[in-house]
C-alpha positions as CSV (number, residue, x, y, z in Angstrom):
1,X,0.0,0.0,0.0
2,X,1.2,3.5,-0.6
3,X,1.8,5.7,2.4
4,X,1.4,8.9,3.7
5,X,3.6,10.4,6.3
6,X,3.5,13.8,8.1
7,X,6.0,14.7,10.5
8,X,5.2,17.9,12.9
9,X,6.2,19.1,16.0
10,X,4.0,19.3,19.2
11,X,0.4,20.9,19.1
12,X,-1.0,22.4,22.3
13,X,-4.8,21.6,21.2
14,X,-4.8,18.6,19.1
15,X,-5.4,21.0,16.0
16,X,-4.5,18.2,13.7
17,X,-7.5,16.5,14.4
18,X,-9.8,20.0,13.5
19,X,-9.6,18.6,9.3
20,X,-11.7,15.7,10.1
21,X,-13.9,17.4,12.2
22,X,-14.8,20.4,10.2
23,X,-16.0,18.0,7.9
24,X,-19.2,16.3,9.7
25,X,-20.3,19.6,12.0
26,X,-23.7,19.6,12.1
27,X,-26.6,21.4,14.5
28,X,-26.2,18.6,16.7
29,X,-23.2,18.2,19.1
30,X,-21.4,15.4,17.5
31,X,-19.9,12.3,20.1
32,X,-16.4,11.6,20.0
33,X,-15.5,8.5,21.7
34,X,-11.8,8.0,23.6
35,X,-10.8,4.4,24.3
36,X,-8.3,3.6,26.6
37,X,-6.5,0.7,29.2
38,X,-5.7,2.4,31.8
39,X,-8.3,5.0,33.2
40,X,-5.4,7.4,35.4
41,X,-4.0,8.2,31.9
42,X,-7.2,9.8,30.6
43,X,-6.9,12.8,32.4
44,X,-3.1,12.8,32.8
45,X,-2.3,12.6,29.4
46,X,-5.2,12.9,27.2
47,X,-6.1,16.0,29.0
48,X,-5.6,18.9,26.2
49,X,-7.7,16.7,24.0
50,X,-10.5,15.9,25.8
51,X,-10.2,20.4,26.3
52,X,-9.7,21.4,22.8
53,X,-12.3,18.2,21.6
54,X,-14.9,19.7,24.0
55,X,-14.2,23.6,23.2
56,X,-14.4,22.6,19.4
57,X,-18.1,21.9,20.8
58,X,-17.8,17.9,20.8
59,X,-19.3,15.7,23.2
60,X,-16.9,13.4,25.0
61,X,-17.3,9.8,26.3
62,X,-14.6,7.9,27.2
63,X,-14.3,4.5,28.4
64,X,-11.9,2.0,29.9
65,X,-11.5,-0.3,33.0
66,X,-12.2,0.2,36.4
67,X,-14.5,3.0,35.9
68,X,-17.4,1.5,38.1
69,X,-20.6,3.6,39.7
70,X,-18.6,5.5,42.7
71,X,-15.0,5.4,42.0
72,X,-13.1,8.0,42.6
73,X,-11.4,8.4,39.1
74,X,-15.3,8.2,37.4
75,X,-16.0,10.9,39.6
76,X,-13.1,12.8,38.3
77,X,-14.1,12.1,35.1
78,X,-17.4,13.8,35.0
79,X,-16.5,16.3,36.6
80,X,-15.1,17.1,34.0
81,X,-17.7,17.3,31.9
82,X,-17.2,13.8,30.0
83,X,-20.1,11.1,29.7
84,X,-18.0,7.9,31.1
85,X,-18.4,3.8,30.4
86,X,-16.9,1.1,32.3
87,X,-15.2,-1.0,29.8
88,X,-14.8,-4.9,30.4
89,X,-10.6,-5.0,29.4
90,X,-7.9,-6.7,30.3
91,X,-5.0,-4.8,29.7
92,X,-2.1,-7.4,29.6
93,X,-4.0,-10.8,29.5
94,X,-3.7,-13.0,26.3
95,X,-6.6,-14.9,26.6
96,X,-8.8,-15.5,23.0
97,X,-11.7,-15.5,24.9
98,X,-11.9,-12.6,27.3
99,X,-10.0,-10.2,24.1
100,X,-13.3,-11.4,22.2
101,X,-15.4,-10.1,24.6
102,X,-13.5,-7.5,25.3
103,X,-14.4,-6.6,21.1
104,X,-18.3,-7.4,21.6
105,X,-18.3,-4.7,24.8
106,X,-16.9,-2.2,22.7
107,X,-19.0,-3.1,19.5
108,X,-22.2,-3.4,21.9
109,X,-21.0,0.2,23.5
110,X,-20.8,1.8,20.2
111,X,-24.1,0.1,18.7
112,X,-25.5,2.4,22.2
113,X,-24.3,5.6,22.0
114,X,-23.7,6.1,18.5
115,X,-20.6,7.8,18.4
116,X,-19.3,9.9,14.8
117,X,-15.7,9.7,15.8
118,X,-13.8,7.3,18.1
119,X,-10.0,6.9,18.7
120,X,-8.4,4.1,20.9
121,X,-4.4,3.9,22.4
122,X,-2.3,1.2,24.0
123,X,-2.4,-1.7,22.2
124,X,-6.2,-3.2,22.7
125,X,-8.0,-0.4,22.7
126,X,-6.7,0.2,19.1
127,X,-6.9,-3.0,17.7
128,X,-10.4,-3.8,19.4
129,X,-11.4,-0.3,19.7
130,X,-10.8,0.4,15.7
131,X,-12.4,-3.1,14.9
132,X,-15.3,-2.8,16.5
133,X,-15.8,0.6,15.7
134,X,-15.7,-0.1,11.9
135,X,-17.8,-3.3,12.3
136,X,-20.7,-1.0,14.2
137,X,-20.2,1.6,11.6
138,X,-18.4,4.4,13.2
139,X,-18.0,7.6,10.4
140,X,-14.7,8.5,11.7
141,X,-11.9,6.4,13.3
142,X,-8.6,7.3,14.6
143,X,-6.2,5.5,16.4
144,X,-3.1,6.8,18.8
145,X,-0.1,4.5,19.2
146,X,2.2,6.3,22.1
147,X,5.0,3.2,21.7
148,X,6.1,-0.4,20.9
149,X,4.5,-2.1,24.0
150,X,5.3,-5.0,25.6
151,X,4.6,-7.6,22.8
152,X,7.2,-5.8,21.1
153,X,10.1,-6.0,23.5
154,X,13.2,-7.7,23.0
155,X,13.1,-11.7,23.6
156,X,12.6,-15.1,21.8
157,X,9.8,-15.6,24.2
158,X,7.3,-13.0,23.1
159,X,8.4,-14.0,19.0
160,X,5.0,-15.1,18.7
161,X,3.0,-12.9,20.1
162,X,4.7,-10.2,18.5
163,X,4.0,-11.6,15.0
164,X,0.1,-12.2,16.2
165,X,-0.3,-8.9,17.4
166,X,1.5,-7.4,14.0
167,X,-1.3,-8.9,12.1
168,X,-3.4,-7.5,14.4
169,X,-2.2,-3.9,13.9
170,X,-2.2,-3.9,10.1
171,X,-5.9,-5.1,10.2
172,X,-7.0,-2.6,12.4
173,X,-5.0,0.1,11.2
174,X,-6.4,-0.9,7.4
175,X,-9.9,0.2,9.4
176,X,-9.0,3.7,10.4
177,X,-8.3,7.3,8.8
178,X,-5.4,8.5,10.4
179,X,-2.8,7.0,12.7
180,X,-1.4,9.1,15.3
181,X,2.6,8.0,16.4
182,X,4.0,9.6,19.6
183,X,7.5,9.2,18.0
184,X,9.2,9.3,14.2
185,X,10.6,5.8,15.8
186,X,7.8,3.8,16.3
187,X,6.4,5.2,13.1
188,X,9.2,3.5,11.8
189,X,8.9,0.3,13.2
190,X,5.2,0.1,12.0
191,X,5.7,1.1,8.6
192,X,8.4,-1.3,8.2
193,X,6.1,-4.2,9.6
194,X,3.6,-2.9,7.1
195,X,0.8,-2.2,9.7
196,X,0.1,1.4,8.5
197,X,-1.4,3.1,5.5
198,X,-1.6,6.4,6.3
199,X,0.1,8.2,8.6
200,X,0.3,11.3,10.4
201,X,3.2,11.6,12.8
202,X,3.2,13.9,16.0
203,X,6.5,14.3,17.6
204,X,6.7,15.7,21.2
């Protein structure tokens, strides 16, 4: 496949992201939908997205694990403002079963609210997150990769899980618009496994 690649430097507001969105404004607030492992890192690093998302007059749900009724990170959450889901994930398990329900959750969750844009990042929530959003039909997806991961660390071990979740990234990424790479490295580490098509690179 031919590929595109854009390399910029940091953006305060996630501008990049403003092309694709001027494009389906309507009268109604649009959803955007924010998928991640790890629920802390919502807020501590996904923070001037979920700001500029909602200033560009976006509604925000995000989901991930751990996020039951009462907690005290939910609570953060909407207070923020953002509509929030409790997503059934495991984060580092490499069970068949559990990552296929962890897909139907999210394809169930989407098939609810409807979203017109969703990105995932960490490893499941883009794979999963991207699948499922282009099996329930979702306009718009987007996917953030921040690095390698653990399936891609050094050691004959993990050889075969790295080559299963390889496949696994180039048929996810073959679902979504743009890919978003934390670094020009593990941009090139993808494109050299082939699991991109287009690419837009943010360095910061």
């Amino acid at each position: 496949m031919s590929s595109m690649i854009f390399h910029c430097r940091r953006m305060e507001s996630f501008d990049l992201l403003s092309i694709d969105l001027r494009g389906i404004r309507s009268e109604m607030k649009q959803i955007f939908l924010l998928i991640a492992s790890y629920p802390d890192s919502i807020l501590t690093f996904r923070g001037p997205l979920i700001v500029a998302l909602q200033a560009g007059g976006l509604q925000v749900h995000v989901c991930a694990p751990g996020l039951p009724l009462g907690s005290e990170v939910r609570g953060k959450l909407e207070a923020c403002g953002l509509t929030v889901h409790d997503l059934q994930l495991h984060r580092t398990g490499q069970n068949p079963f559990m990552d296929l329900l962890s897909f139907w959750s999210l394809w169930r969750l989407m098939r609810g609210v409807r979203p017109e844009i969703v990105m995932g990042y960490t490893i499941k929530p883009v794979i999963y997150g991207s699948l499922a959003a282009w099996f329930a039909g979702v306009p718009q997806r987007f996917a953030l990769i921040t690095g390698l991961g653990y399936a891609f660390q050094e050691g004959q071990a993990r050889g075969g899980l790295r080559a299963l979740v390889q496949r696994l990234y180039a048929l996810a990424l073959s679902r979504v618009e743009k890919v978003f790479f934390r670094t020009q490295m593990t941009s090139r580490y993808f494109g050299g496994a082939g699991c991109w098509h287009q690419v837009l690179t943010l360095v910061w």
